[in-house]
N, C-alpha and C positions, 0 to 999 in steps of 0.2 A: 559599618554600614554594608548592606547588601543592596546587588540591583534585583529585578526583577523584570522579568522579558514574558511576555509571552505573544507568540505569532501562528497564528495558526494560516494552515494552508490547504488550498484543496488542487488535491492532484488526481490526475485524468488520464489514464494511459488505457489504448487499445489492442487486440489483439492483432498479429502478423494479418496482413490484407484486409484484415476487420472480419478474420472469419467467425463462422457462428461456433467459435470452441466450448465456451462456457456455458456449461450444459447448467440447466436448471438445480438437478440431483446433485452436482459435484459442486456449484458456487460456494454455496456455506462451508464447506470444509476449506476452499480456499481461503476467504473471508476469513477463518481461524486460522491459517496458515500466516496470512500477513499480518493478522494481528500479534501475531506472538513474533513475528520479526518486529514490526515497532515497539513492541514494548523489551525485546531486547536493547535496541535502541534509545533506552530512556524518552520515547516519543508515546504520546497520550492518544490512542484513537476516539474521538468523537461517531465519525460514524463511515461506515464503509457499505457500499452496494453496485451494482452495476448490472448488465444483460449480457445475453449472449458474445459482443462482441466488445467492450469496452467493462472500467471499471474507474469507479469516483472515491475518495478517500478523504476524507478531512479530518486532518491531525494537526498534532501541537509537535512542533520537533526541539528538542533538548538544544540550545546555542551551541551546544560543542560538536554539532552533526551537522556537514554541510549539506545542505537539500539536495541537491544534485549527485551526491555522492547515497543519498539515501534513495532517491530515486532510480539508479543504477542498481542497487542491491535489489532494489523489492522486486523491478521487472526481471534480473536475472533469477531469481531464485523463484518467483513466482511461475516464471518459464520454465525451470527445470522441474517444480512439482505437478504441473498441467502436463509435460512431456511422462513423466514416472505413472 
């Protein structure tokens, strides 16, 4: 027998101060940026969009990935590709 789990969640994280970094031009490349982090993560994106100052995500994340640990990854590295 197998289980079968599925949880999805929507996560919400903003930029430092809430400043207006997230320029129009450069969102979608981001947007493709964390998508190919969760799907490293055997995590399913549904759907991802945000504005200038914040960003919305809803995904399916794999049982064997603690959310909080996957949350840490996507704002660090999403912080270092907005810094580059």
């Amino acid at each position: 027998m197998s289980t079968y789990t599925q949880s999805l969640y929507q996560i919400v994280f903003s930029t430092k101060n809430r400043d207006r970094t997230l320029t129009k031009d450069n969102r979608e490349e981001l947007f493709r940026y964390i998508w190919g982090i969760l799907k490293n993560q055997k995590c399913h994106l549904y759907r991802i969009g945000g504005v200038e100052d914040h960003i919305h995500i809803i995904t399916h994340i794999h049982p064997s990935i603690a959310v909080s640990m996957l949350v840490k990854d996507l704002k660090l590295a999403s912080s270092d590709y907005i810094k580059k």
